[in-house]
C-alpha positions in Angstrom: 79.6 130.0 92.5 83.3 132.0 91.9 83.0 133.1 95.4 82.5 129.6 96.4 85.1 128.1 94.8 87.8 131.2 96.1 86.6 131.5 99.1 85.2 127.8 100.6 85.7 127.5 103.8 84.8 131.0 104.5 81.2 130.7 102.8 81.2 126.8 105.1 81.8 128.7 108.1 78.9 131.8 107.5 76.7 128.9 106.6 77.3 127.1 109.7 76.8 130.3 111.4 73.8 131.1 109.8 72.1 127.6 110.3 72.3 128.1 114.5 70.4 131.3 113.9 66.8 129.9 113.9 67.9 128.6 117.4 67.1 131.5 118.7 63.9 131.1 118.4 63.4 127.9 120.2 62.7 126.9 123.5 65.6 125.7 125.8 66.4 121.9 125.5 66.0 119.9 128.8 69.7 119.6 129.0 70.4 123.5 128.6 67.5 124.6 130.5 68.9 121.4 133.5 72.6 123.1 132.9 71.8 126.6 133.1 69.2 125.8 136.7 72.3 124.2 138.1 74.7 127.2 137.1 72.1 129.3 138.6 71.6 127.9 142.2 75.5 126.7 142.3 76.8 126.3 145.6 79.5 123.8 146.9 78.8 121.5 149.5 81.5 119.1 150.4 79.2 115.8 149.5 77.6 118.3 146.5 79.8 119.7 143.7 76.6 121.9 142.9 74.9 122.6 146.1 71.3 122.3 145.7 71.0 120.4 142.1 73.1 117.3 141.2 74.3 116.4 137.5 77.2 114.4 136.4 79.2 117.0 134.5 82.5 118.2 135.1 82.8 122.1 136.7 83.9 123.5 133.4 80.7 123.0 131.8 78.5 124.5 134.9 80.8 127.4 134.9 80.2 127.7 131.2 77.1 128.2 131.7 77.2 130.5 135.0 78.8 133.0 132.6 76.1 132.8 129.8 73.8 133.4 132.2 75.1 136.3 133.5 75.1 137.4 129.9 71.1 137.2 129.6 70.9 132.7 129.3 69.1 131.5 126.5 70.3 134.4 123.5 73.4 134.1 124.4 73.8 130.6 124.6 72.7 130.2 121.6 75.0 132.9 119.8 78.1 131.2 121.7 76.7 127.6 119.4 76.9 130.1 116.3 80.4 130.8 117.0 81.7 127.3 117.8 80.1 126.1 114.8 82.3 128.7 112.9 85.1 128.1 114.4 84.8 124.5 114.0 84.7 124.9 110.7 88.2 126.9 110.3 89.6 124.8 112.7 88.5 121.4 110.5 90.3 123.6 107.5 93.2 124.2 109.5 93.2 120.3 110.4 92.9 119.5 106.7 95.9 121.9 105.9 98.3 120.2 107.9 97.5 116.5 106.5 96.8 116.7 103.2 97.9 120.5 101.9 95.3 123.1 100.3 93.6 119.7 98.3 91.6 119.0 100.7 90.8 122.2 102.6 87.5 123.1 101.1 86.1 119.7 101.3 87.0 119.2 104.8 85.1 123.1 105.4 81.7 121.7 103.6 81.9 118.2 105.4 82.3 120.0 108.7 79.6 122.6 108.4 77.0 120.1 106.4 77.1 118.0 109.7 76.8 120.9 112.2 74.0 122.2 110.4 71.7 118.9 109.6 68.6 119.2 112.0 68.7 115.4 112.2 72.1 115.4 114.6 71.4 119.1 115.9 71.2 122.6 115.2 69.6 124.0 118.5 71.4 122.6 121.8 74.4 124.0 122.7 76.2 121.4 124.9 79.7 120.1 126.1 79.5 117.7 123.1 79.3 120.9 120.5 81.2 123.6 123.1 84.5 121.0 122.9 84.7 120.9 119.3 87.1 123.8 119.0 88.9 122.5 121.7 89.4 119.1 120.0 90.6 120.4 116.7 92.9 122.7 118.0 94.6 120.2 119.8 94.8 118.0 117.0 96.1 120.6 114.4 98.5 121.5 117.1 100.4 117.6 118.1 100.5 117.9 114.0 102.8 120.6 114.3 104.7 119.5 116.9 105.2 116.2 115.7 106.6 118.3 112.3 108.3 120.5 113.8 109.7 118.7 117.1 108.1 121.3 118.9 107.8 121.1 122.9 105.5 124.3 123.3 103.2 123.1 120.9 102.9 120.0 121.9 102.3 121.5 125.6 99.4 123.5 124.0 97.9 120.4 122.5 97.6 118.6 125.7 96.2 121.9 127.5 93.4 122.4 125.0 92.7 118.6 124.9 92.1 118.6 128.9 89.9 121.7 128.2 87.5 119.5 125.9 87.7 116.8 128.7 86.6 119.2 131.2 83.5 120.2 128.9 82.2 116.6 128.6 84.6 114.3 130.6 84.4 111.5 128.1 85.5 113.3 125.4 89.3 112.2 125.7 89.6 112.0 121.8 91.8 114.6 121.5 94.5 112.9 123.9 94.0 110.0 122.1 95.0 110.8 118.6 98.1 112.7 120.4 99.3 109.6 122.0 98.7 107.0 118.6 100.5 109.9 116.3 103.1 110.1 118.2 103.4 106.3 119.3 103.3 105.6 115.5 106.0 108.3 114.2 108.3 106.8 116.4 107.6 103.2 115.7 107.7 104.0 111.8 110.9 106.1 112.4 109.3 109.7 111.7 110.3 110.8 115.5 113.5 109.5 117.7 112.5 108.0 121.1 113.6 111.3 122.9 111.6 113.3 120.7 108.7 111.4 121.3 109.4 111.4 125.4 109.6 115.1 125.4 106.7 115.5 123.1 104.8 113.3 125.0 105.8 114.2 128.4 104.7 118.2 127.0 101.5 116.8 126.2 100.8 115.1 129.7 102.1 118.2 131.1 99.5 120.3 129.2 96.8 118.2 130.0 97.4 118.0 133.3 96.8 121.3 133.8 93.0 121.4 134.1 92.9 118.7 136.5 95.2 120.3 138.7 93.0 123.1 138.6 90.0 121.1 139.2 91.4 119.7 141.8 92.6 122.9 143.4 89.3 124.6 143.1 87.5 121.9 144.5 89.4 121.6 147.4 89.2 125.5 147.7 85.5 125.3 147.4 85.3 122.7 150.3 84.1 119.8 148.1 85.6 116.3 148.8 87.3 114.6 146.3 85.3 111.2 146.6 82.5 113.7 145.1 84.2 115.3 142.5 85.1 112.0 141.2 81.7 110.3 141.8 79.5 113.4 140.0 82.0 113.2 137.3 83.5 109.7 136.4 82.1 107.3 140.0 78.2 107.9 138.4 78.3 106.4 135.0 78.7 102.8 136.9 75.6 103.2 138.4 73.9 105.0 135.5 74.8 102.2 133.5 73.5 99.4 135.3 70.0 101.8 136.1 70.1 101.8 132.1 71.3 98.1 131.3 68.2 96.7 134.0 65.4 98.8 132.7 63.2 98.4 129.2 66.0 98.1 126.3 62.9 98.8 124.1 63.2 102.5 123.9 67.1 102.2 123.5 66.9 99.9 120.7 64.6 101.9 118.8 66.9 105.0 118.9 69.9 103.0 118.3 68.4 101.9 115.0 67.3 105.4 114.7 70.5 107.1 115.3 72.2 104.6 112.9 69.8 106.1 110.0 70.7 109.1 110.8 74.4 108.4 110.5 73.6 107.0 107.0 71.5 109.6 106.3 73.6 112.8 107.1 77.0 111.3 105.0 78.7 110.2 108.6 78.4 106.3 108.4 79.6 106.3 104.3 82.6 109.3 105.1 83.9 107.4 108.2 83.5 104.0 105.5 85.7 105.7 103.0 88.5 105.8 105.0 88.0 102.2 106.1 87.9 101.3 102.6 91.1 102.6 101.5 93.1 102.3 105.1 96.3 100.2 103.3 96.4 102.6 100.4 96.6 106.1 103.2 98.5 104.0 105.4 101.2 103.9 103.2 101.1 107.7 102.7 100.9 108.6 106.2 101.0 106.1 109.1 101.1 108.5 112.0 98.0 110.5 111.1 95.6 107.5 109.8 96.6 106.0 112.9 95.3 108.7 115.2 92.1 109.0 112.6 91.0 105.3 113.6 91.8 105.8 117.3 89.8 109.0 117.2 87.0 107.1 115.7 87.1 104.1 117.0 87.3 105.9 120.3 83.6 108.0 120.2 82.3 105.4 118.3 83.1 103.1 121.4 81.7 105.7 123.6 78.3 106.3 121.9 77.7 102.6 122.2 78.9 102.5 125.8 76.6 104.9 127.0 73.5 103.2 126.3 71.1 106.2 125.4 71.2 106.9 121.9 70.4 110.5 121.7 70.7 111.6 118.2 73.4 114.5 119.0 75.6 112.1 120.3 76.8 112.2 116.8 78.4 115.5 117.1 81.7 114.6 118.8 82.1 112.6 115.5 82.5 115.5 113.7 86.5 116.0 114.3 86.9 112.1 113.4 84.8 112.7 109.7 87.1 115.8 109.0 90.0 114.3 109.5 88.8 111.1 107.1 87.7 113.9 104.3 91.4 115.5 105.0 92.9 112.2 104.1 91.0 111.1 101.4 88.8 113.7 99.5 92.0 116.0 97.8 93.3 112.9 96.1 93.2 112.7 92.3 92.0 108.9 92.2 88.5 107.6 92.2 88.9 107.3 96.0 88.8 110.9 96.2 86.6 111.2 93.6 84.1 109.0 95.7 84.8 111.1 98.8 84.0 114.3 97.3 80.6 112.9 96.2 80.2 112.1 99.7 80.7 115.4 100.6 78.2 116.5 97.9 76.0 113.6 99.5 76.1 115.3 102.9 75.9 118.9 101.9 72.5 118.2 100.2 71.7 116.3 103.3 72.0 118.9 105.7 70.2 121.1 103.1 66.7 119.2 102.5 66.9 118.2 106.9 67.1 121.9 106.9 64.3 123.2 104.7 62.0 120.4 106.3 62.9 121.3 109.9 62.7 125.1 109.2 58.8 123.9 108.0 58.4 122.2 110.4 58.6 124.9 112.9 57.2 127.6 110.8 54.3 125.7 110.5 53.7 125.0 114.4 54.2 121.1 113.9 56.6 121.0 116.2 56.1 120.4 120.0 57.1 122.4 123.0 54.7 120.4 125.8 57.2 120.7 128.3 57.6 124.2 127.9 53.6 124.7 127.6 53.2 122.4 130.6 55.8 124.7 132.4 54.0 128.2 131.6 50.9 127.0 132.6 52.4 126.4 135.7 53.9 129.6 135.9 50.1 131.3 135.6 48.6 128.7 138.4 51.7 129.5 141.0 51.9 132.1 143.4 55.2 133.8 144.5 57.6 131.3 146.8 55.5 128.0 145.0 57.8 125.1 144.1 57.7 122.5 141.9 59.6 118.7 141.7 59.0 116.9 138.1 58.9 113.7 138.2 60.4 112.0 135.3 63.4 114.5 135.5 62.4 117.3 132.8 64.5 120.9 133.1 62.7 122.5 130.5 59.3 121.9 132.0 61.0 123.3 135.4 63.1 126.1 133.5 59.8 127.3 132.1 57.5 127.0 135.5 59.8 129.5 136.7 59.6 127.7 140.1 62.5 126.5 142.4 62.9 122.7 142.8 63.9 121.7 146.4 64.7 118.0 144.7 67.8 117.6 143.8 67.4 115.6 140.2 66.2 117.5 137.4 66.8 114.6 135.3 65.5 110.8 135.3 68.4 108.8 134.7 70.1 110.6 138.1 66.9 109.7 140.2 67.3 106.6 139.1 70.2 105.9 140.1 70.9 108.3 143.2 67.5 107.5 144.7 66.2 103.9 143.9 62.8 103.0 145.5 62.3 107.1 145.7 63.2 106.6 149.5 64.5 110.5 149.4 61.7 111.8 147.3 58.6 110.4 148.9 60.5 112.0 152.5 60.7 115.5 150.7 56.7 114.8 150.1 56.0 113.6 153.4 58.1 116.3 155.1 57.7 119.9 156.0 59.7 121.2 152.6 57.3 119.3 150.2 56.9 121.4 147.0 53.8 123.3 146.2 53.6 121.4 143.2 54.9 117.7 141.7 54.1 117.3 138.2 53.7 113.6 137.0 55.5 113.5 133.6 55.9 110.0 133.4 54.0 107.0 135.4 55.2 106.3 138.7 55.9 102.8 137.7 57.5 103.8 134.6 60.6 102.4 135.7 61.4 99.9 138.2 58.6 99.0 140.3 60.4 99.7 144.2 59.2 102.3 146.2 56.4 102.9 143.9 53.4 102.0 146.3 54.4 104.0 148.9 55.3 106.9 146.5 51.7 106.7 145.3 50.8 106.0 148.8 52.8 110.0 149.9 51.1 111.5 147.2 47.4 110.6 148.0 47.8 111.5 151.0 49.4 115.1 150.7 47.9 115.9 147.3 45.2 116.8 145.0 45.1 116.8 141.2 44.9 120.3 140.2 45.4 120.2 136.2 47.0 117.7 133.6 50.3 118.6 131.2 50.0 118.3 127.8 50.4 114.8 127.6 47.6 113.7 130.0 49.5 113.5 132.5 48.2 115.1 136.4 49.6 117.6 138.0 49.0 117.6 141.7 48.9 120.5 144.1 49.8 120.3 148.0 46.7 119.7 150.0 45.3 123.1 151.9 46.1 125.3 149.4 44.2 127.1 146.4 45.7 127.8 143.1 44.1 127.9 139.5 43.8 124.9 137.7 46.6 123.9 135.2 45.4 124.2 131.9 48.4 124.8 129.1 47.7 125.8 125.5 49.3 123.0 124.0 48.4 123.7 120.1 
């Protein structure tokens, strides 16, 4: 406990470090195992930022990725969540430093690391929405600086690294976004002069500029087309969210009500509350900087309702916004940071019990991996230059099969939308480069019912079932040729 209270945010940070670790052990997630099958096939097209697969992330993420596979793939990307999960953490204290002193450093440490290591946002993907975190903060904790010391540079660093975090998951703008209310707000309240604030600002745009113009540049070097850098990376989510808005808001509903008790549940709903609750009272303190706080959270919360699906570690990029709310509020003498520090407590032992009854959970065998059983049993059936298209858009099951996909979406929501009626996929079945193998993950007619008759229709007619996956579902094998049933060991 002495070495605790010395030494906080050190023993936050090797905690969050050391709660990534039984990742390793894990199977890929879809979206790592879709990421890392995009990195590995990359190849610009000008109508195809990726070549062969198509996914609606920005460059800087594939490339992410390209290099961690180099490195070995899964391990590695793993390790590299470890480390931004650390470096979150001193980055949150560093935050907390510059608003509210050495008060409200070690609570801002706990608050960061409980919520990066609560199973029930996650402790295994590593995605844009974790891999930006750093990025975030550091742009944050430097506009702080610059708006304090009416420094240019530093306020040119800011925008750079808050660019960076778009580029790792393009709707992460949060970190331009607290830049432009802090500073909009220290002028209005008199803290900066109007020329202060122009150059500052104008060093920020600067700085974030600079990714874009890179983007841009290596696109055009790479022979894609604009029109499809900005339709992969901003043109899709139109599209996606009509495909998402006209289908079955059952399953959204349920994990909107879901992800909501996991925000209560983990310490994010009542520390982003606290702040709310006492907003004239920090206002008065600190305009600027409670200003950018409810920008920055106002802004993901906004985006995690915008997008529709509800995934539970759409949480994460919430993670700067609740440090910056325990910075303001939990060093404070009064019983409003007396509450906040019990919320602290709250979600430490939060993250603690999610922890010991995930780490069960595992041990145990409870959880399941039937995409990745599904995959290997594939694996044994195939013979060397099989392929395989899953429909229902599932990377890990592909990842795992080992097999090359000559479909372009790995994932549902891009089929969807990119191929309504399935006019492209039932011509890759009827044609001459129809995979070996097309795995039915999810009912034909799960979605909307276009095109599915005549899919059904291309199928019957150039398959057999040859096996099921491990939820019941057929797998089919081209007609003509001879390869072992699919049976996975799904236990």
């Amino acid at each position: 406990m002495e070495h605790l209270r010395r030494h906080p945010v050190v023993v936050a940070a090797a905690l969050a470090f050391l709660a990534r670790l039984p990742a390793l052990t894990r199977p890929l997630r879809a979206d790592e195992a879709g990421f890392l099958l995009v990195a590995r096939s990359w190849d610009p097209e000008p109508g195809s930022m990726f070549g062969p697969h198509w996914v609606d992330r920005p460059p800087s993420l594939i490339a992410v990725y390209r290099a961690v596979e180099a490195f070995g793939g899964a391990v590695p990307l793993r390790l590299l969540g470890a480390v931004v999960a650390v470096a979150t953490v001193l980055l949150a204290a560093a935050v907390a430093h510059e608003v509210a002193g050495r008060r409200a450093v070690g609570w801002t440490a706990a608050t960061s690391a409980a919520l990066l290591s609560n199973p029930m946002i996650d402790v295994v993907a590593v995605k844009g929405e974790l891999l930006a975190l750093p990025l975030l903060l550091v742009s944050m904790l430097l506009v702080l600086r610059a708006v304090r010391r009416t420094s240019v540079l530093l306020a040119l660093g800011s925008g750079l690294a808050a660019g960076l975090a778009v580029g790792l998951k393009q709707n992460l703008a949060t970190g331009l976004v607290f830049a432009a209310v802090l500073l909009l707000v220290a002028w209005r309240t008199g803290r900066l002069s109007g020329t202060r604030t122009l150059a500052l600002a104008s060093a920020g745009a600067a700085g974030a500029a600079v990714p874009v113009v890179a983007t841009i540049v290596w696109a055009r070097a790479a022979g894609v087309r604009l029109t499809t850098l900005w339709e992969t990376v901003y043109g899709f989510r139109a599209g996606a969210a009509r495909v998402i808005a006209d289908g079955s808001t059952e399953a959204p509903e349920r994990r909107a009500w879901t992800l909501l008790v996991i925000a209560l549940a983990c310490g994010l709903l009542p520390i982003l509350a606290g702040l709310v609750a006492h907003l004239r009272e920090r206002w008065r303190d600190d305009p600027p900087v409670v200003a950018g706080t409810v920008a920055v959270v106002a802004t993901d919360v906004i985006g995690l309702a915008a997008g529709g699906s509800f995934w539970q570690d759409y949480l994460t990029p919430l993670v700067p916004g609740a440090a910056l709310c325990v910075a303001l509020l939990a060093g404070r003498p009064e019983p409003a940071g007396r509450r906040m520090r019990g919320v602290v407590v709250g979600t430490a032992a939060s993250a603690a019990a999610a922890m010991v009854f995930w780490l069960a959970w595992n041990v145990t065998g409870l959880q399941e991996f039937h995409e990745v059983h599904t995959g290997e049993a594939v694996a044994s059936a195939a013979d060397r230059g099989d392929t395989l298209v899953v429909f229902g858009g599932r990377p890990d099951l592909q990842d795992a099969s080992g097999l090359g996909s000559p479909y372009p979406y790995l994932w549902s929501l891009p089929m969807r939308a990119r191929d309504p009626g399935y006019a492209d996929l039932r011509a890759l079945l009827a044609g001459p480069d129809a995979p070996t193998w097309l795995v039915e993950w999810v009912d034909f007619d799960a979605w909307a019912p276009a095109g599915v008759v005549e899919l059904e229709r291309v199928v019957e007619e150039r398959y057999v079932a040859n096996g099921v996956t491990c939820n019941g579902r057929p797998v089919y094998l081209l007609r003509g040729l001879e390869r072992p049933t699919v049976d996975p060991d799904c236990d």
